[in-house]
mmJSON file of the N, C-alpha and C atoms, coordinates in Angstrom:
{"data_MODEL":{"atom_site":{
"group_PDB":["ATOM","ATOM","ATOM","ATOM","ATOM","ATOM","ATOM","ATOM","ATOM","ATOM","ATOM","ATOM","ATOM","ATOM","ATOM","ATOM","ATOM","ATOM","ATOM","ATOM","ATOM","ATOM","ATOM","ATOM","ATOM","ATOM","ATOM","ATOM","ATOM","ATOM","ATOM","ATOM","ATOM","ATOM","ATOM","ATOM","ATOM","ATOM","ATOM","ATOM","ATOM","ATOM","ATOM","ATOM","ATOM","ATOM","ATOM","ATOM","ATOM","ATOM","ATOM","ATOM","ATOM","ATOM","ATOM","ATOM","ATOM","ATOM","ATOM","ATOM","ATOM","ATOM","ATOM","ATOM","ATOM","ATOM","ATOM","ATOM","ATOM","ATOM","ATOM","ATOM","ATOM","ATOM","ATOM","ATOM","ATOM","ATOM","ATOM","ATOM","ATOM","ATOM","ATOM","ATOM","ATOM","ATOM","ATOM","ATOM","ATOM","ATOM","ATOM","ATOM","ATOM","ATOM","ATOM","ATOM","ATOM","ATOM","ATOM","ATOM","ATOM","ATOM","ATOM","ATOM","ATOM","ATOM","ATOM","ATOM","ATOM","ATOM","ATOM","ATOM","ATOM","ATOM","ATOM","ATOM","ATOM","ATOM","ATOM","ATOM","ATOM","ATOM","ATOM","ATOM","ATOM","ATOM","ATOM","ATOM","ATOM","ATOM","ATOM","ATOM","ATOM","ATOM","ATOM","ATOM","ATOM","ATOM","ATOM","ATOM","ATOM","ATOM","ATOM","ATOM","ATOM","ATOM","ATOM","ATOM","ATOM","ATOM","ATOM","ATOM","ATOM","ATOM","ATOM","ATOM","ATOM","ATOM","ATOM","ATOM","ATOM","ATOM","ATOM","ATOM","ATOM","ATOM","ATOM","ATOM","ATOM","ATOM","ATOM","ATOM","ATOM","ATOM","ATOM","ATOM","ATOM","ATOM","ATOM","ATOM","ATOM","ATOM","ATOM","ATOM","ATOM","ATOM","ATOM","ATOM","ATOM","ATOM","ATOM","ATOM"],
"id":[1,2,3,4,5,6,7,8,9,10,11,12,13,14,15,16,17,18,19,20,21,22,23,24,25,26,27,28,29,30,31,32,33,34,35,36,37,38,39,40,41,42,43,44,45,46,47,48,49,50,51,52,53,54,55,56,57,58,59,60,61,62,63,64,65,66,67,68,69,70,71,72,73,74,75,76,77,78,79,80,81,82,83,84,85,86,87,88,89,90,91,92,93,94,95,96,97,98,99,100,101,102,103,104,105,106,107,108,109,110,111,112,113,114,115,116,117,118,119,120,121,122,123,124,125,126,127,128,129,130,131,132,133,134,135,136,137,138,139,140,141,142,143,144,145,146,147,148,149,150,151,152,153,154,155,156,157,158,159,160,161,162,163,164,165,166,167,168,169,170,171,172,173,174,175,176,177,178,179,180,181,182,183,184,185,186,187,188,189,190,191,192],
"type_symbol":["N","C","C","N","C","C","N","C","C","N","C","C","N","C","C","N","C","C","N","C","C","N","C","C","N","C","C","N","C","C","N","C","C","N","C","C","N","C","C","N","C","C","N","C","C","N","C","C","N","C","C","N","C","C","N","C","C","N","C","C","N","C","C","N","C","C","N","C","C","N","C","C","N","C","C","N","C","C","N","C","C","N","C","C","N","C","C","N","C","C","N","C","C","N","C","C","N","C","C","N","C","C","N","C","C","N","C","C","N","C","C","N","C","C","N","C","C","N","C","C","N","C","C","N","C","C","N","C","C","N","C","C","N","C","C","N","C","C","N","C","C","N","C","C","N","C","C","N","C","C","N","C","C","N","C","C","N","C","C","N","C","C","N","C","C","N","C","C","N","C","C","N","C","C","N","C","C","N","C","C","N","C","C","N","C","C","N","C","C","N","C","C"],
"label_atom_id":["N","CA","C","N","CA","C","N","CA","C","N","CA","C","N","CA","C","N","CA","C","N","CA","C","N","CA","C","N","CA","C","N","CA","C","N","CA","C","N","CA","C","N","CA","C","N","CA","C","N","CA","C","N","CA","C","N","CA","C","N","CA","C","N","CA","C","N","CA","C","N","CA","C","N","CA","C","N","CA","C","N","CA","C","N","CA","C","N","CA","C","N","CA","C","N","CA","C","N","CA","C","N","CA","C","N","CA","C","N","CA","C","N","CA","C","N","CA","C","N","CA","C","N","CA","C","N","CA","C","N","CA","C","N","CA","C","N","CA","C","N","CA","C","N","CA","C","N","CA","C","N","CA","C","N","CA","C","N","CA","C","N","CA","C","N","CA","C","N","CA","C","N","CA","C","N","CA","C","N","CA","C","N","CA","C","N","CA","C","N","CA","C","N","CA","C","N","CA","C","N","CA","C","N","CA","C","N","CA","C","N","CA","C","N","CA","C","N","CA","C","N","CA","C"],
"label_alt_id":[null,null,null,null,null,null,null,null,null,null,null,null,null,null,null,null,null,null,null,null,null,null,null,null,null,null,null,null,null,null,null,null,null,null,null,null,null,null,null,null,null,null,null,null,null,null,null,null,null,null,null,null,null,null,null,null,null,null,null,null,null,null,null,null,null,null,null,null,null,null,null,null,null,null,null,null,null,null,null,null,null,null,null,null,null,null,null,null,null,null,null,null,null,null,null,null,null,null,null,null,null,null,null,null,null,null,null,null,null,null,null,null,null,null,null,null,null,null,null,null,null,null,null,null,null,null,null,null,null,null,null,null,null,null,null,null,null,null,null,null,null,null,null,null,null,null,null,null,null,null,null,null,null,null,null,null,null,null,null,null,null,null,null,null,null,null,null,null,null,null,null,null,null,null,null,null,null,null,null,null,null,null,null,null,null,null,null,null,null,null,null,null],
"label_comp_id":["UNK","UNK","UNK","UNK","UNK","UNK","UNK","UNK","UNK","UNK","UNK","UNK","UNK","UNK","UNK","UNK","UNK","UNK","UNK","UNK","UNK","UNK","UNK","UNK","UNK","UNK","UNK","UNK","UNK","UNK","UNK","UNK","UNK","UNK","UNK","UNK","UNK","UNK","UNK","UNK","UNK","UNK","UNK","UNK","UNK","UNK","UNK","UNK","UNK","UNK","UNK","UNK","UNK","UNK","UNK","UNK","UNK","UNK","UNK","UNK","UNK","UNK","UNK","UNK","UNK","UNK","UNK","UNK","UNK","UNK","UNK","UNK","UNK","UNK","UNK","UNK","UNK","UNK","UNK","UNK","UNK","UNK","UNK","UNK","UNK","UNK","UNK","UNK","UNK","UNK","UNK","UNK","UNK","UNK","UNK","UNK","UNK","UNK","UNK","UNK","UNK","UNK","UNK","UNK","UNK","UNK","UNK","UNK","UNK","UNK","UNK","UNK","UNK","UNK","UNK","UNK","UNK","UNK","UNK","UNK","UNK","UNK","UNK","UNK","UNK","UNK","UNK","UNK","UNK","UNK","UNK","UNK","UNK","UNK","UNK","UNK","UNK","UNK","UNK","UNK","UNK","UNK","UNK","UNK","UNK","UNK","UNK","UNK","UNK","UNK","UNK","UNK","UNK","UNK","UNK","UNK","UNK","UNK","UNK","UNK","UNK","UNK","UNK","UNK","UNK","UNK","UNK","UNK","UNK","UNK","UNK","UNK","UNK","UNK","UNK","UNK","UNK","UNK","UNK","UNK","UNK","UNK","UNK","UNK","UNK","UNK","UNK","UNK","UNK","UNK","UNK","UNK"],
"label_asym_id":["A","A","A","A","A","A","A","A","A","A","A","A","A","A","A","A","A","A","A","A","A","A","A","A","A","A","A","A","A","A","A","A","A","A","A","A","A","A","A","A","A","A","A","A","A","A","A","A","A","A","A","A","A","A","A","A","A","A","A","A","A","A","A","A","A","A","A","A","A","A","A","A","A","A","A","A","A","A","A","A","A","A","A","A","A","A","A","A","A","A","A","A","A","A","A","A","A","A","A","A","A","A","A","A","A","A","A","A","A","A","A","A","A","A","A","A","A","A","A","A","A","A","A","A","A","A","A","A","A","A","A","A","A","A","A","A","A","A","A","A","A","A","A","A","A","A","A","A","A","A","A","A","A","A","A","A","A","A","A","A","A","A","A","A","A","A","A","A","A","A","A","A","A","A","A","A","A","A","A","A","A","A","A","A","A","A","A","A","A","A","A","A"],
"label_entity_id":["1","1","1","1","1","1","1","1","1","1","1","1","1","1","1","1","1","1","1","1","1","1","1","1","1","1","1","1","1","1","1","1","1","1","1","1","1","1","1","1","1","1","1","1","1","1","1","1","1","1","1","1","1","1","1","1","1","1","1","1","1","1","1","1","1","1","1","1","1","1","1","1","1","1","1","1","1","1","1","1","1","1","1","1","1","1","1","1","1","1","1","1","1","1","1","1","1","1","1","1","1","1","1","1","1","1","1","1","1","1","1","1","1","1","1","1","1","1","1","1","1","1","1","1","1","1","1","1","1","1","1","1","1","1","1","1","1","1","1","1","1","1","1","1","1","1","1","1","1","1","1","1","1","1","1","1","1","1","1","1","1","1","1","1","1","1","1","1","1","1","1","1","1","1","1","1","1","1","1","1","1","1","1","1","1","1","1","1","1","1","1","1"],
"label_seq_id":[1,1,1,2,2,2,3,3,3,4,4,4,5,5,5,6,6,6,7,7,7,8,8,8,9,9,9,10,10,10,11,11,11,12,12,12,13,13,13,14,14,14,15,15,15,16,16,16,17,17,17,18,18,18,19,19,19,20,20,20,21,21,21,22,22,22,23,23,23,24,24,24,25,25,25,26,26,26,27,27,27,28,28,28,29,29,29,30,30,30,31,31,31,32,32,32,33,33,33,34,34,34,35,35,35,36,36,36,37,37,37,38,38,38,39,39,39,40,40,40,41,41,41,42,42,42,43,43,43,44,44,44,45,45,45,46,46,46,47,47,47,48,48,48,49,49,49,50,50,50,51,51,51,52,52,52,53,53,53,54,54,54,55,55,55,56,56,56,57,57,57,58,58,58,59,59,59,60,60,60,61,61,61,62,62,62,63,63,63,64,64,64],
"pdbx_PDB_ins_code":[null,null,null,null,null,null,null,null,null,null,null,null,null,null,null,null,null,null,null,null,null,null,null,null,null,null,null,null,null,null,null,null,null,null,null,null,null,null,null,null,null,null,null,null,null,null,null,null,null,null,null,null,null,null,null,null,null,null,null,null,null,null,null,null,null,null,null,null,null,null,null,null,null,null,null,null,null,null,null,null,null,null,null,null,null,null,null,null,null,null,null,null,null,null,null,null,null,null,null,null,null,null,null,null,null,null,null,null,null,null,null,null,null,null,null,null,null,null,null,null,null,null,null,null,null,null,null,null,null,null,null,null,null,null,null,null,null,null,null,null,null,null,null,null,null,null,null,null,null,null,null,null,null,null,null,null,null,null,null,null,null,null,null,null,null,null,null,null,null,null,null,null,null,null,null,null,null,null,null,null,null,null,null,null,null,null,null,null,null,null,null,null],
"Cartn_x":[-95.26,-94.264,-92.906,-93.041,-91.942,-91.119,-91.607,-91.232,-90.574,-91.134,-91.105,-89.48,-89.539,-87.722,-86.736,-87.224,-86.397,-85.832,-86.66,-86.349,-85.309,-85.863,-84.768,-83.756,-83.546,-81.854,-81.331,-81.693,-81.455,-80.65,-81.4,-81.014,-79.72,-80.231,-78.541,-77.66,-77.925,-76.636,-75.769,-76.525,-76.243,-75.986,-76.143,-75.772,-74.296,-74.373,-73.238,-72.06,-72.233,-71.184,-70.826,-71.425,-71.274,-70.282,-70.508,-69.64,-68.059,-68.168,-66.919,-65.759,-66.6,-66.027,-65.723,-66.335,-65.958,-64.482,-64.535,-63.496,-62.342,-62.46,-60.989,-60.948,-61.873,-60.911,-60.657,-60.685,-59.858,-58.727,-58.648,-57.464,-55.865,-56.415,-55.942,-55.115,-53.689,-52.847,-53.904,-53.381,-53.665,-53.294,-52.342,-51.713,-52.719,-52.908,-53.839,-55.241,-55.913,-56.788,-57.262,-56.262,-55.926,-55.827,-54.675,-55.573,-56.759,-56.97,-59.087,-59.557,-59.472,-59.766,-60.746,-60.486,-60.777,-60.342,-60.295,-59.674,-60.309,-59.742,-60.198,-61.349,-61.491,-62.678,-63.881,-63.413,-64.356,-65.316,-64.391,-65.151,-66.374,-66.951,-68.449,-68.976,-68.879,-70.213,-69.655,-68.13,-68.364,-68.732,-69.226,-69.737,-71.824,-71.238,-73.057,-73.662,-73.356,-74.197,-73.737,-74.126,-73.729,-74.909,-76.389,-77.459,-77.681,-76.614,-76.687,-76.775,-78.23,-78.267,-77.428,-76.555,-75.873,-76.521,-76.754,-77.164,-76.351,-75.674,-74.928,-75.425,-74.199,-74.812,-73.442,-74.111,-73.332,-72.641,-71.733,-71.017,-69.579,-70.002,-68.986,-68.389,-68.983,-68.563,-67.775,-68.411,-67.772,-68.728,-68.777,-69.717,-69.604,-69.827,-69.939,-70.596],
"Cartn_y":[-30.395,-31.415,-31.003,-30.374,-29.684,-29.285,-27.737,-26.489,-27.542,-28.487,-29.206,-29.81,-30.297,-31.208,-29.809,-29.258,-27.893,-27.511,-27.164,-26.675,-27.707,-29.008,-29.924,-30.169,-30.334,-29.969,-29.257,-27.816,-26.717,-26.853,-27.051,-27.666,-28.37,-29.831,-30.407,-29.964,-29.179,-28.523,-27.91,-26.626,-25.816,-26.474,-27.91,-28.436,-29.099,-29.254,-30.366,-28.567,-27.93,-26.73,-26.164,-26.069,-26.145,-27.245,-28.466,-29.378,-29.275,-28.983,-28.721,-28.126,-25.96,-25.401,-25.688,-26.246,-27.119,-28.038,-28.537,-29.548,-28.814,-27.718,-26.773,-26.03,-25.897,-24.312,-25.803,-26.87,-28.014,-27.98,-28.154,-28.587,-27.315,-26.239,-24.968,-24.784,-24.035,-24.184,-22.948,-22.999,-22.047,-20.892,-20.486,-18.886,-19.01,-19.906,-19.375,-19.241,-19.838,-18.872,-17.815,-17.692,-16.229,-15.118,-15.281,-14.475,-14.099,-15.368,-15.035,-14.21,-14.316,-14.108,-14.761,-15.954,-16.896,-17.949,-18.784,-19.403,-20.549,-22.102,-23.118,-23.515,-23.084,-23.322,-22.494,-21.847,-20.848,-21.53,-22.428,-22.793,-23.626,-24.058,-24.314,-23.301,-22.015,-20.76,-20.183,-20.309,-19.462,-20.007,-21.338,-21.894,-22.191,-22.742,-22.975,-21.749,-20.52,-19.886,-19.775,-19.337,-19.257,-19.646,-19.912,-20.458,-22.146,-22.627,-23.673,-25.321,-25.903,-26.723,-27.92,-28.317,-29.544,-30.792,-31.806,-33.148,-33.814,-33.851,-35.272,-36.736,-37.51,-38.922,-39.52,-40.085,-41.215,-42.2,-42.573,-44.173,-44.079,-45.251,-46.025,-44.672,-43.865,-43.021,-42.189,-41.472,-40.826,-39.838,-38.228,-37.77,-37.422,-37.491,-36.786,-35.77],
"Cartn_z":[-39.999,-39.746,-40.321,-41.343,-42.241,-41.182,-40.533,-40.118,-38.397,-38.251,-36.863,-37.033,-38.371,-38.918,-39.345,-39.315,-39.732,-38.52,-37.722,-36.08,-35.199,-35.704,-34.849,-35.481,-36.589,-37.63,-37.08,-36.684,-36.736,-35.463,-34.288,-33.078,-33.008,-33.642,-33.449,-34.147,-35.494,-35.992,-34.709,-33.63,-32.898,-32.104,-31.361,-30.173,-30.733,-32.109,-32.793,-32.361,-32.754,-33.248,-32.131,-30.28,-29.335,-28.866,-29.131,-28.807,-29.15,-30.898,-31.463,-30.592,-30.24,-29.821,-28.587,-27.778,-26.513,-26.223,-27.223,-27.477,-27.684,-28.506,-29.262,-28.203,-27.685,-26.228,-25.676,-25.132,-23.869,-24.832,-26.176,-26.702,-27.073,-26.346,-26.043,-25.07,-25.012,-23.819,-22.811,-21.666,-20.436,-20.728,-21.371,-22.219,-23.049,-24.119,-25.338,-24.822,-23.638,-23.128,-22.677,-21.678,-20.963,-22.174,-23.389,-24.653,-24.821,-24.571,-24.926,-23.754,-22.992,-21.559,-20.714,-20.914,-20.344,-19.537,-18.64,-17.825,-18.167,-17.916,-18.234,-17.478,-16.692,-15.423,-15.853,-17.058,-17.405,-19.09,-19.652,-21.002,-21.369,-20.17,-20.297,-20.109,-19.109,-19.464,-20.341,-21.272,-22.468,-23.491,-23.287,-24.524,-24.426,-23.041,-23.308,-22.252,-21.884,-20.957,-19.209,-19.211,-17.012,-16.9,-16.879,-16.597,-16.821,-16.879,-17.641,-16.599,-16.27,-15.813,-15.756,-15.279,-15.838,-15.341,-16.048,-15.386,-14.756,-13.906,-13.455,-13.324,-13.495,-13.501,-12.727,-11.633,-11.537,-11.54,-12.217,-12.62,-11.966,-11.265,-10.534,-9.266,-9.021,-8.126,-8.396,-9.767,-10.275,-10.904,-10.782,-11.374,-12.778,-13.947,-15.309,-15.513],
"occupancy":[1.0,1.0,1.0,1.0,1.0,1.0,1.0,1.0,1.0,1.0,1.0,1.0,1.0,1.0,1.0,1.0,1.0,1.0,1.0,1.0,1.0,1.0,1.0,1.0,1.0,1.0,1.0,1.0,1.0,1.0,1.0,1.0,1.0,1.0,1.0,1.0,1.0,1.0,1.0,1.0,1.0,1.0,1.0,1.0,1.0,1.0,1.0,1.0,1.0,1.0,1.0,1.0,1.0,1.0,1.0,1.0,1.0,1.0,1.0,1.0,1.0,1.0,1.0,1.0,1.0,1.0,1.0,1.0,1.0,1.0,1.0,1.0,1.0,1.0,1.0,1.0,1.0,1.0,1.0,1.0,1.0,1.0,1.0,1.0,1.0,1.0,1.0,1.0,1.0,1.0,1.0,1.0,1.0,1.0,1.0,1.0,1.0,1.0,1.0,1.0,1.0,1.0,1.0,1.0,1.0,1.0,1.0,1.0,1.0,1.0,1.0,1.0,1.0,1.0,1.0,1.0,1.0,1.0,1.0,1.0,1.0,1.0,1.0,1.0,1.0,1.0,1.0,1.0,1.0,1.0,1.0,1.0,1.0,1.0,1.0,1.0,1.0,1.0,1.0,1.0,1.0,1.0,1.0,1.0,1.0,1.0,1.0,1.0,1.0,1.0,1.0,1.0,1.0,1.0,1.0,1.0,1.0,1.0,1.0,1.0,1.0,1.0,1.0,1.0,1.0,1.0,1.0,1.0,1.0,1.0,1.0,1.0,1.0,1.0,1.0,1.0,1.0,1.0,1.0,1.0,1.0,1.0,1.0,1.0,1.0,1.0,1.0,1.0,1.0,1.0,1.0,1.0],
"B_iso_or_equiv":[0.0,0.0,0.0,0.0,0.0,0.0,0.0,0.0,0.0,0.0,0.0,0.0,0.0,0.0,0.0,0.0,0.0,0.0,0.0,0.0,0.0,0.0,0.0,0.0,0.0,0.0,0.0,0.0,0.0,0.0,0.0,0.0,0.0,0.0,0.0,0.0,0.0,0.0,0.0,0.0,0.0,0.0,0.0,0.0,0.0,0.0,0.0,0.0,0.0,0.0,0.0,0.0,0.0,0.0,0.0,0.0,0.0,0.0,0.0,0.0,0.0,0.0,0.0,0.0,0.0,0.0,0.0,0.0,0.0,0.0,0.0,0.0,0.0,0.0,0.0,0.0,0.0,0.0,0.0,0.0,0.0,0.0,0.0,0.0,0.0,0.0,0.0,0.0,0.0,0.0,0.0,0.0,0.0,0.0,0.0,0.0,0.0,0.0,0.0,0.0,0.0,0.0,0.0,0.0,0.0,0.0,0.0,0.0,0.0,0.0,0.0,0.0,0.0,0.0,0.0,0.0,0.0,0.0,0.0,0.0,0.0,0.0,0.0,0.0,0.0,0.0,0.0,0.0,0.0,0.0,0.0,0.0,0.0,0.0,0.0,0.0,0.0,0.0,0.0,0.0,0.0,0.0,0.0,0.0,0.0,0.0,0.0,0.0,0.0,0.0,0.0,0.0,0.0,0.0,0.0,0.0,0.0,0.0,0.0,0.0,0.0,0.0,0.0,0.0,0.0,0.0,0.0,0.0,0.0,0.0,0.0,0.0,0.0,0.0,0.0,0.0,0.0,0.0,0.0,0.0,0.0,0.0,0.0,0.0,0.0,0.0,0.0,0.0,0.0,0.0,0.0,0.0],
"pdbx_formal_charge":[null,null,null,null,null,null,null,null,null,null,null,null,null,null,null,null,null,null,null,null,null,null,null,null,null,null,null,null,null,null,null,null,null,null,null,null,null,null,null,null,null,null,null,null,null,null,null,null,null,null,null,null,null,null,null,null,null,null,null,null,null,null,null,null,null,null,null,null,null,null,null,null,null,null,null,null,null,null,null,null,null,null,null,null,null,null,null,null,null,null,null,null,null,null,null,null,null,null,null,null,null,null,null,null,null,null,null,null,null,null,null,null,null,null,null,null,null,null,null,null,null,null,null,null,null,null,null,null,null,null,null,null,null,null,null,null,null,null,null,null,null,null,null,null,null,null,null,null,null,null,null,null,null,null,null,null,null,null,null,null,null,null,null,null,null,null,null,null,null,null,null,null,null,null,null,null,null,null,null,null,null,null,null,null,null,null,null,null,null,null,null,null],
"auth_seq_id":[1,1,1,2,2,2,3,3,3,4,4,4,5,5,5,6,6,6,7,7,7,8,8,8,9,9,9,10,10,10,11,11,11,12,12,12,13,13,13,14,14,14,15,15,15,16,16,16,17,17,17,18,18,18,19,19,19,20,20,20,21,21,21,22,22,22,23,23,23,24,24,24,25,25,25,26,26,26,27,27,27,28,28,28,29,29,29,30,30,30,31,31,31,32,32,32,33,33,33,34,34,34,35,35,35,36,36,36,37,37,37,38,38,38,39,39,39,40,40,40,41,41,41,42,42,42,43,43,43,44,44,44,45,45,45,46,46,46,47,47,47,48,48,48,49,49,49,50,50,50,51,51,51,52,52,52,53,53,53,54,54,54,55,55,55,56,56,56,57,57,57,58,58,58,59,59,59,60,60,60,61,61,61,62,62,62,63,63,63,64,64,64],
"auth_comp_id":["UNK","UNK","UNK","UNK","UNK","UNK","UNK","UNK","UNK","UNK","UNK","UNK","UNK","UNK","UNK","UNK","UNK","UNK","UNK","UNK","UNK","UNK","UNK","UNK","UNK","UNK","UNK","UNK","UNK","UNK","UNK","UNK","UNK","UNK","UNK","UNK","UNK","UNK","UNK","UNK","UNK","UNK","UNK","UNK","UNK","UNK","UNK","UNK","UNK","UNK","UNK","UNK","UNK","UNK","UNK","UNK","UNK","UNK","UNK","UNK","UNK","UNK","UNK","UNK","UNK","UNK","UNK","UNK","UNK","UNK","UNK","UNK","UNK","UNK","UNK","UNK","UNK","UNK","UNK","UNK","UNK","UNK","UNK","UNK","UNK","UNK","UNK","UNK","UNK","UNK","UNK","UNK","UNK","UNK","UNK","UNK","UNK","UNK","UNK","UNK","UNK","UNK","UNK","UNK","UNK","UNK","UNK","UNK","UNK","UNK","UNK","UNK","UNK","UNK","UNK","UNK","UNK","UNK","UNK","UNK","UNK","UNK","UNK","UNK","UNK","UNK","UNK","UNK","UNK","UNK","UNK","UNK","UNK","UNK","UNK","UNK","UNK","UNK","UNK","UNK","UNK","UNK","UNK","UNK","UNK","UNK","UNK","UNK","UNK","UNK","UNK","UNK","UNK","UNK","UNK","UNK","UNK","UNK","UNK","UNK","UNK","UNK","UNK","UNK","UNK","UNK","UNK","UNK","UNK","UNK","UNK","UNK","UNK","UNK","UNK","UNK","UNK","UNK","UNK","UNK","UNK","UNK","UNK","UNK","UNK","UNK","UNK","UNK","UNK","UNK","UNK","UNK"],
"auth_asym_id":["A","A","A","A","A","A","A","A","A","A","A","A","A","A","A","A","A","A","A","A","A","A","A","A","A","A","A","A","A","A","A","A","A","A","A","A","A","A","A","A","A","A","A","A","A","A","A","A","A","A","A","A","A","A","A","A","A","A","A","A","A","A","A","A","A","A","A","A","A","A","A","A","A","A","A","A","A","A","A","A","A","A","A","A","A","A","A","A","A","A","A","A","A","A","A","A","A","A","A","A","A","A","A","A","A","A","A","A","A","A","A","A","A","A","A","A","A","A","A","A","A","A","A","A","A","A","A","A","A","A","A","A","A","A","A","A","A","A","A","A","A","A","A","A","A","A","A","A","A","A","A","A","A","A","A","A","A","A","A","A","A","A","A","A","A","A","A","A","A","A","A","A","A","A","A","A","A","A","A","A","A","A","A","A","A","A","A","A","A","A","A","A"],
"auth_atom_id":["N","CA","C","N","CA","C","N","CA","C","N","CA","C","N","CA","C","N","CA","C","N","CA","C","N","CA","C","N","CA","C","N","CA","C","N","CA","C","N","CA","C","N","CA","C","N","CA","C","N","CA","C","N","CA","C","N","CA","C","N","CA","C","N","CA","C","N","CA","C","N","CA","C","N","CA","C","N","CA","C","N","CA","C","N","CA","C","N","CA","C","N","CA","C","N","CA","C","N","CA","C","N","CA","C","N","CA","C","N","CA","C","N","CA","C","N","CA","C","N","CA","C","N","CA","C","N","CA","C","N","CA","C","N","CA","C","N","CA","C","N","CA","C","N","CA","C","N","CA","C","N","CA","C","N","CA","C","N","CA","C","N","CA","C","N","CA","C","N","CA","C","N","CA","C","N","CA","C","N","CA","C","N","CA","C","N","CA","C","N","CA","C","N","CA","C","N","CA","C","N","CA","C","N","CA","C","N","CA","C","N","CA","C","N","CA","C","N","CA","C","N","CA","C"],
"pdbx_PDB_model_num":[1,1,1,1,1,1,1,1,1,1,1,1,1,1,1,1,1,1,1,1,1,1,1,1,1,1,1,1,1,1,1,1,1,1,1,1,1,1,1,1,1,1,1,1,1,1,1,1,1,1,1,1,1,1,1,1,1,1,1,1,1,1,1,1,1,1,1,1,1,1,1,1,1,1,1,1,1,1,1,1,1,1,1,1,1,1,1,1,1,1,1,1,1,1,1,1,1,1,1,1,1,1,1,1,1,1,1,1,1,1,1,1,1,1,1,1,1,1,1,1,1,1,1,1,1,1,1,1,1,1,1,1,1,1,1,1,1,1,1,1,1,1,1,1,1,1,1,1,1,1,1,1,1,1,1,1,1,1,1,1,1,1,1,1,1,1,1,1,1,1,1,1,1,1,1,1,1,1,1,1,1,1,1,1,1,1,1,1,1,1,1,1]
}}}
């Protein structure tokens, strides 16, 4: 049970620290990406992967 709360800490630490960097490349001009070499259309596969399932949801006719 130990090793089981360890693994899922561990987890949302890494999903929490994904989010962060998510947030700071949007809060980044279009030059200070292109530095990186990245394009804004580009900072979800450089953060979570190019394999990366997204869920959409519906509300109000609008996808998230």
């Amino acid at each position: 049970m130990k090793k089981f709360l360890q693994r899922m800490w561990k987890n949302h630490e890494i999903r929490q620290q994904k989010r962060a960097d998510f947030r700071m490349l949007h809060m980044l001009s279009d030059r200070e990406l292109n530095d990186l070499g990245i394009g804004r259309s580009e900072i979800r596969n450089a953060i979570y992967g190019k394999d990366v399932n997204r869920k959409t949801t519906k509300v109000l006719g609008c996808i998230i």
